[in-house]
ROSELUM-166650 format. One record per residue (C-alpha): residue in three letters; z, x, y. Coordinates in steps of 0.1 Angstrom, whole numbers, padded with zeros to 4 digits, always signed. Each point is the difference from the previous one (the first is absolute). Layout:
N
alaZXY;...
END
This chain:
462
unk+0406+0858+1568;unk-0019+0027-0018;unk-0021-0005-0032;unk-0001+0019-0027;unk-0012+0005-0036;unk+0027+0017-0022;unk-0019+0017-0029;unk+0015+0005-0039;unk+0033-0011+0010;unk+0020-0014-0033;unk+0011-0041+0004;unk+0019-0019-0023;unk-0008+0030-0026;unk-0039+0004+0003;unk-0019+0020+0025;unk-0019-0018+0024;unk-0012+0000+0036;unk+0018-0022+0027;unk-0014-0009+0030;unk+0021-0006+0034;unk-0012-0023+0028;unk+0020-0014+0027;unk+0029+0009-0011;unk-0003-0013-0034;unk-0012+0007-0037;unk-0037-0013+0000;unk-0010+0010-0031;unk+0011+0021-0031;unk-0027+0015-0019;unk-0027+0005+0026;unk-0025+0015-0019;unk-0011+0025+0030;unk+0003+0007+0037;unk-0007-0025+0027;unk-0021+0011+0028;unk+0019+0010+0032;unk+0034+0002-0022;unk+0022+0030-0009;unk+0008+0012-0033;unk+0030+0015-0012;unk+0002+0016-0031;unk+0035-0008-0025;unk-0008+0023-0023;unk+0018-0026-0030;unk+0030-0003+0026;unk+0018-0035-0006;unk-0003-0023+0026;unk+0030-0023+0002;unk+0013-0024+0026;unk+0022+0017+0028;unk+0033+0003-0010;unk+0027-0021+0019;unk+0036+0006+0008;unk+0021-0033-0003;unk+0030+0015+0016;unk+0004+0025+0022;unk+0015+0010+0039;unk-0024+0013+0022;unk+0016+0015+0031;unk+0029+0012-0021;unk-0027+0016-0023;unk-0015+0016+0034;unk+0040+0007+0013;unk+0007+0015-0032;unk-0029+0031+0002;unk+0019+0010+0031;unk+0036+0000-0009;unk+0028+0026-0019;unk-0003-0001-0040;unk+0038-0008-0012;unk-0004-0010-0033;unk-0010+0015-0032;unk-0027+0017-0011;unk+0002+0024+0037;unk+0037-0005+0004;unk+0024+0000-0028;unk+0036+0010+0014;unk+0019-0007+0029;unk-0007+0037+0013;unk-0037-0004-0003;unk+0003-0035+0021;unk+0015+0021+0027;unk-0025+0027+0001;unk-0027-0025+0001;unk+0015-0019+0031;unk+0008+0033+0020;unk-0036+0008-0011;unk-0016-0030+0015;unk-0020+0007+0033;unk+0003-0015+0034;unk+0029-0002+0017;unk+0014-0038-0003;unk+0002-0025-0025;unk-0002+0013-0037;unk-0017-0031-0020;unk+0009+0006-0037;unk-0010-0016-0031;unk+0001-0002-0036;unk+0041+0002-0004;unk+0015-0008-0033;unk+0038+0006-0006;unk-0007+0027-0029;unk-0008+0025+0031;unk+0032-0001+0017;unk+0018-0036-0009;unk+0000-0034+0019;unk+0000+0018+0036;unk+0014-0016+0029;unk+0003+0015+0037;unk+0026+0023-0006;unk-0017+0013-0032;unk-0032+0004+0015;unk+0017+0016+0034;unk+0010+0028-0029;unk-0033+0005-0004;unk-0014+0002+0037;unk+0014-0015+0029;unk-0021+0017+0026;unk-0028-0024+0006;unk+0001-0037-0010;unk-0013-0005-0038;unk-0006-0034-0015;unk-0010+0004-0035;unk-0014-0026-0022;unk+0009-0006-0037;unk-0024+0000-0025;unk+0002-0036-0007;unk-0008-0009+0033;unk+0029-0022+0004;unk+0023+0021+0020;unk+0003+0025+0028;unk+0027+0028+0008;unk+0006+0010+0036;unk+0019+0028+0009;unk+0024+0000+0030;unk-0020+0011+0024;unk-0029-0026-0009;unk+0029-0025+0001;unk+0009+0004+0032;unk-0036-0001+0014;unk-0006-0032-0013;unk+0031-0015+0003;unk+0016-0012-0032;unk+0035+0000+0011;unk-0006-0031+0018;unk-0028-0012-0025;unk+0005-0039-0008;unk-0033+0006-0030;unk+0012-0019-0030;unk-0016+0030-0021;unk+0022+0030+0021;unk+0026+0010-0029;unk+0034+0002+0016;unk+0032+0013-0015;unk+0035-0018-0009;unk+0009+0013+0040;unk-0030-0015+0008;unk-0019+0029+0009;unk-0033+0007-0007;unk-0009+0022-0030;unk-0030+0012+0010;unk-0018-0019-0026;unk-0027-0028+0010;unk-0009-0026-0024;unk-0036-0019-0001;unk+0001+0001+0036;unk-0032+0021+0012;unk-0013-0021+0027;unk+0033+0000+0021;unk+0007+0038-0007;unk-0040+0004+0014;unk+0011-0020+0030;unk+0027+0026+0005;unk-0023+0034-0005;unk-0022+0015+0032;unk-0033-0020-0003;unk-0029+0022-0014;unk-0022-0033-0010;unk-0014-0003-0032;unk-0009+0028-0025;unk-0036+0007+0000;unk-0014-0019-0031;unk-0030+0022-0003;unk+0009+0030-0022;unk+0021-0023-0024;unk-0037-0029-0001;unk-0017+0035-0009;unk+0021+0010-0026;unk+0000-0031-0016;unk-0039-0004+0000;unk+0000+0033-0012;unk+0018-0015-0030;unk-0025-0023-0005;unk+0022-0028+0020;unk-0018-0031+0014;unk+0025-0025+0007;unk+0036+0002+0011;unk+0024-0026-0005;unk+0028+0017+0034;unk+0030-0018-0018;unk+0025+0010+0032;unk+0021-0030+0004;unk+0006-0013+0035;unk-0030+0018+0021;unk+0007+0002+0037;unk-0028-0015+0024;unk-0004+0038+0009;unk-0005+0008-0038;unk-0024-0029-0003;unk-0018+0010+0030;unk-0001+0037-0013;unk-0014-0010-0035;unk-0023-0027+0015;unk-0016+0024+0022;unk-0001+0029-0025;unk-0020-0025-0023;unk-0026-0008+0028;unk-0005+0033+0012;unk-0009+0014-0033;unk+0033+0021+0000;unk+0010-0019-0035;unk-0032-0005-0017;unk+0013-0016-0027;unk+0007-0039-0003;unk+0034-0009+0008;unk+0021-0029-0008;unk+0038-0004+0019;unk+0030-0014-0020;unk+0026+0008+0036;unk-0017-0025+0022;unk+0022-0025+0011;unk-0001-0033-0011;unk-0021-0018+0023;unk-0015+0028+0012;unk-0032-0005+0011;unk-0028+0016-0020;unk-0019+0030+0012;unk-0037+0001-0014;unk+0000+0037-0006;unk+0027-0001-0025;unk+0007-0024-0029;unk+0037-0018-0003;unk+0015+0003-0030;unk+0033-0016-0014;unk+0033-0005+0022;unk+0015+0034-0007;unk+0037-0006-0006;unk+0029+0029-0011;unk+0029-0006-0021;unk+0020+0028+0003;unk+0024+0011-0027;unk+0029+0014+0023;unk+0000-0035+0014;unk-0012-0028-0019;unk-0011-0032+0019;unk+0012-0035+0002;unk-0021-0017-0027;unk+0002-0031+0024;unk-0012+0019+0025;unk-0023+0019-0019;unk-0017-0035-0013;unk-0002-0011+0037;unk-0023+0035+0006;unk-0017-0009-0032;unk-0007-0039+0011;unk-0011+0009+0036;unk-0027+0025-0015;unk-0015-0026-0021;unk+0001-0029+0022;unk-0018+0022+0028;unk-0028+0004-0028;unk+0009+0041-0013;unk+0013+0012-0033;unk+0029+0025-0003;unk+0003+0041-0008;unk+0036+0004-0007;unk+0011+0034-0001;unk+0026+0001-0032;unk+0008+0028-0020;unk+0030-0008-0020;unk+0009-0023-0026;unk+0028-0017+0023;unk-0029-0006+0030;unk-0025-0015-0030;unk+0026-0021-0016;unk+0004-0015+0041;unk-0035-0005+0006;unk-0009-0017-0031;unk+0026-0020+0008;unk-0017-0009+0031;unk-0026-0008-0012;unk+0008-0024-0023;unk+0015-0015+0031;unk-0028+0000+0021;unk-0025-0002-0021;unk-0029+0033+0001;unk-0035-0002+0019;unk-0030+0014-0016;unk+0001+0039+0011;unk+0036+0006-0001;unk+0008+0035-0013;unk+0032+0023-0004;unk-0005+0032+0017;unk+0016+0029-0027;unk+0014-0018-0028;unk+0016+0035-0008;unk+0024-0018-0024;unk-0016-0034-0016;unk+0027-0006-0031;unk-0022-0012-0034;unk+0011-0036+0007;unk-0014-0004+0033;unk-0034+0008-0012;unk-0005-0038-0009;unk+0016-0012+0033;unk-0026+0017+0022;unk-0029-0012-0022;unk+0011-0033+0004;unk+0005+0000+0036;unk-0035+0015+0004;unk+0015+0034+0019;unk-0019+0032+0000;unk+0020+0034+0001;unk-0015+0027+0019;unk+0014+0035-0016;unk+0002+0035+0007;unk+0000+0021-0035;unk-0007+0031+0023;unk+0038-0001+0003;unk+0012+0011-0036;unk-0028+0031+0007;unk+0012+0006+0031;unk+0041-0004-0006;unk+0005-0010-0038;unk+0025+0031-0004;unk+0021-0020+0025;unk-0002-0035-0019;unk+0007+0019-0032;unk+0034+0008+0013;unk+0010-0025+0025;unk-0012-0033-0017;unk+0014-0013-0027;unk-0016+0010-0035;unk-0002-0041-0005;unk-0021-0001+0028;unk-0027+0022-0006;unk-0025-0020-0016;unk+0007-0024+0027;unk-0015+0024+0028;unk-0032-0010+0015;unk-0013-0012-0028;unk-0037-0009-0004;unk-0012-0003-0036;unk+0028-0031-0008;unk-0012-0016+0033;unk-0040-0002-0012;unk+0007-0011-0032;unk+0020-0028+0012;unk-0028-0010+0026;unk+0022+0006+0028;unk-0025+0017+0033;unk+0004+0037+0005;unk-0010+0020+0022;unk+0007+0037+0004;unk+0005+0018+0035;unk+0020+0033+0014;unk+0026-0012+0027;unk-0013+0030+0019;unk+0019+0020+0016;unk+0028-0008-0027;unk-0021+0006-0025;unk-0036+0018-0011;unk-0023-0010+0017;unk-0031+0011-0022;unk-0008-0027-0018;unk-0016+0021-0029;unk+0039+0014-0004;unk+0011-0033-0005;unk-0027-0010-0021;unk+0010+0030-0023;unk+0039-0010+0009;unk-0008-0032-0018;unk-0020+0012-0029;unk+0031+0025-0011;unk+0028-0014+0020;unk+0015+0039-0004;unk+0022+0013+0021;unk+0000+0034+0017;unk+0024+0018-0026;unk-0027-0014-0029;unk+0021-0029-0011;unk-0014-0031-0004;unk+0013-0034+0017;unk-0004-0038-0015;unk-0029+0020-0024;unk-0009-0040-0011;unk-0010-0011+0036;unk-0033+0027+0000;unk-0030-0014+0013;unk-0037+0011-0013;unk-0015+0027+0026;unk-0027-0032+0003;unk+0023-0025+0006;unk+0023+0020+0026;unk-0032+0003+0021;unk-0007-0035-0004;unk+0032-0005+0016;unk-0009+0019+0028;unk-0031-0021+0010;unk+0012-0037+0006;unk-0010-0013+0031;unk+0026+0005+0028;unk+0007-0038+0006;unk+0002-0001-0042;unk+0020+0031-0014;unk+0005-0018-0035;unk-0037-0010-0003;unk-0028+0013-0016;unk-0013+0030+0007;unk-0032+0005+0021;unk-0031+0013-0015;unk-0033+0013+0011;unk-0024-0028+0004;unk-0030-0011+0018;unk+0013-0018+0027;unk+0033+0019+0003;unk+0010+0014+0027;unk-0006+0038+0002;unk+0035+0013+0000;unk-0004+0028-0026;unk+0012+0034-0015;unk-0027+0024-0009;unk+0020+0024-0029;unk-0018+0037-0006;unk+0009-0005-0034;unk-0010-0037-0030;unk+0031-0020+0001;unk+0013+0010-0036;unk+0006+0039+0013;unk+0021-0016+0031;unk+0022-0025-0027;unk+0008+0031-0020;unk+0008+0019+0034;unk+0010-0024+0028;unk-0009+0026+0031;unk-0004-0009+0034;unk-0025+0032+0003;unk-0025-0021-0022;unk-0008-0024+0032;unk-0031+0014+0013;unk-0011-0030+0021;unk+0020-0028+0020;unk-0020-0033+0016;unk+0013-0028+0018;unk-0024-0027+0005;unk-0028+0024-0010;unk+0014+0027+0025;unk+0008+0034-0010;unk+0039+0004+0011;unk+0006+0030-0024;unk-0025+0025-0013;unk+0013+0034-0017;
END
């Protein structure tokens, strides 16, 4: 671990000198150079703890760099979809991704066979939840004879073409190119000033686990990273972190609340919290009744909470539940909300301000690839909530530009908890800014991050 003496760097508002050793913050406000160790000069740059990312999809983030833009703002019609898939290069499988229905409606295989039916194309929507095959990717994996609860099948009983929440068996069905490389994506995150990474991909193969495992060791990842998809009973891997039992309720099919408590029951009896992915008001009226069921374990969160109605607020702060949002959304698609959700609804959307007040935990986070992954977009996302045609959503559920950064550095294993600072003692996962903090709350701009150090290494330097 190196050691270094960061010069007229700006902590907790006052510029000061902090000194690294070990992978930790020795000292702040060394008073000059120790023999032997570097100096690096600030300039009056803050120095903040690294940022971390609560929710997010790693080798879909690193899938998603390499694949066809179908949605909006590179493809807006259904002729610009097909230009963009004849347009893709290579020869075989067209991997698309970022659908949403405004760009040529609620596609299905003949639909998309309209569009191109040369090669096989499997496009994902936007929301993640949902993937489109055409017929000749059909055929190639078989989804005539499919018995995958999540392959859509018409009143014939034929298959649509449309596959719900089902990734892992449709991956069991594609040519095997082994993981993505996690390198590029771990880089563009540190260059964000990203530290820790909560991979919130539910279910994770032993290949997926073996992939991010090694990737941690090796150095690929740098940053810390915690796993909500390892199974239950699982047993833990001492390059990664094990976070809550990540669990999906999926609002094309909502579950069995028996059976949903039994999920629920086994997670906390084998000793782990839940992350229950819930986005509509019909999934967090079922998993609030769960819990008053089964009762909730200290670090039990709700993954989205893209609709939490006013009187649920109370609810969650009495069961003790943190909500881990994305505001990054209404930046990214609020035109979309503006139309498609109900106008009752909109103050209801990933809301933030109402949560804090009422004590529940929040944490913010991008759902990357679904959603931005700079965290300084989200940050600003949060602090305007405005949405790309300049319209404001749920303007009462703002957050301060210093608390929406706060809510970006809660400990992975604690997303609702207080914020990390800059202390002797800490450990030296930090942010170097080329600019005092009060010029980056006015501007939220990943271009400020000068500097990224994990454990006292540099993993990013501009």
């Amino acid at each position: 671990m190196t050691d270094l003496l960061i010069r007229d760097a700006e902590v907790s508002g006052a510029r000061t000198d902090v000194l690294l050793r070990g992978g930790l913050v020795a000292a702040i406000g060394v008073d000059s150079a120790v023999p032997g160790i570097p100096v690096l000069d600030a300039g009056g740059g803050a120095l903040v703890p690294g940022l971390h990312d609560h929710h997010l999809h790693l080798h879909a983030l690193a899938a998603d760099s390499a694949s066809v833009r179908c949605g909006p703002p590179q493809v807006r019609t259904a002729d610009a979809l097909a230009r963009a898939l004849a347009a893709a290069p290579g020869d075989g499988w067209i991997r698309g991704v970022g659908y949403v229905e405004t760009v040529a409606g609620l596609l299905d295989s003949v639909a998309l066979d309209a569009l191109h039916r040369e090669r096989p194309v499997r496009i994902q929507h936007r929301s993640g939840a949902l993937w489109i095959l055409n017929s000749a990717a059909a055929r190639l994996v078989g989804l005539d004879t499919a018995t995958e609860r999540g392959v859509e099948r018409d009143e014939h009983g034929h298959p649509t073409g449309r596959i719900w929440r089902a990734d892992t068996w449709l991956r069991s069905r594609l040519p095997d190119t082994g993981p993505p490389d996690p390198r590029p994506v771990a880089a563009r995150l540190a260059r964000y000033g990203i530290t820790g990474i909560t991979d919130a991909t539910p279910d994770l193969s032993p290949e997926s686990l073996a992939s991010l495992s090694g990737a941690a060791v090796s150095g690929a990842i740098p940053q810390r990273l915690h796993l909500l998809g390892v199974p239950l009973g699982h047993p833990a891997d001492p390059a990664v972190t094990v976070g809550p039992y990540k669990i999906v309720i999926a609002d094309s099919d909502l579950p069995d609340i028996e059976g949903l408590e039994e999920i629920v029951r086994r997670a906390h009896d084998l000793g782990r919290s839940v992350a229950v992915h819930c986005v509509s008001r019909e999934a967090l009226l079922v998993l609030l009744a769960v819990f008053e069921s089964t009762g909730t374990r200290t670090g039990d969160r709700i993954e989205h909470g893209a609709l939490i109605p006013v009187e649920s607020i109370g609810v969650l702060r009495r069961l003790g539940l943190t909500v881990v949002t994305q505001p990054g959304f209404l930046a990214d698609r609020g035109d979309d909300y503006l139309h498609r959700v109900d106008a009752r609804d909109h103050q209801d959307l990933y809301r933030c301000r109402s949560l804090c007040e009422a004590g529940v935990g929040l944490a913010l986070s991008s759902d990357a690839p679904y959603g931005p992954a700079d965290p300084w977009e989200v940050i600003a996302a949060a602090t305007t909530r405005r949405a790309p045609g300049g319209v404001v959503v749920g303007g009462t559920e703002t957050l301060s530009p210093t608390d929406a950064l706060t809510r970006y550095l809660a400990p992975l294993d604690d997303p609702g908890g207080p914020a990390r600072t800059v202390t002797p003692g800490a450990v030296a996962d930090l942010v170097l800014l080329d600019r005092p903090i009060g010029e980056m709350y006015a501007r939220p701009d990943s271009a400020a991050v000068r500097i990224t150090f994990v454990g006292g290494e540099i993993v990013h330097e501009r």
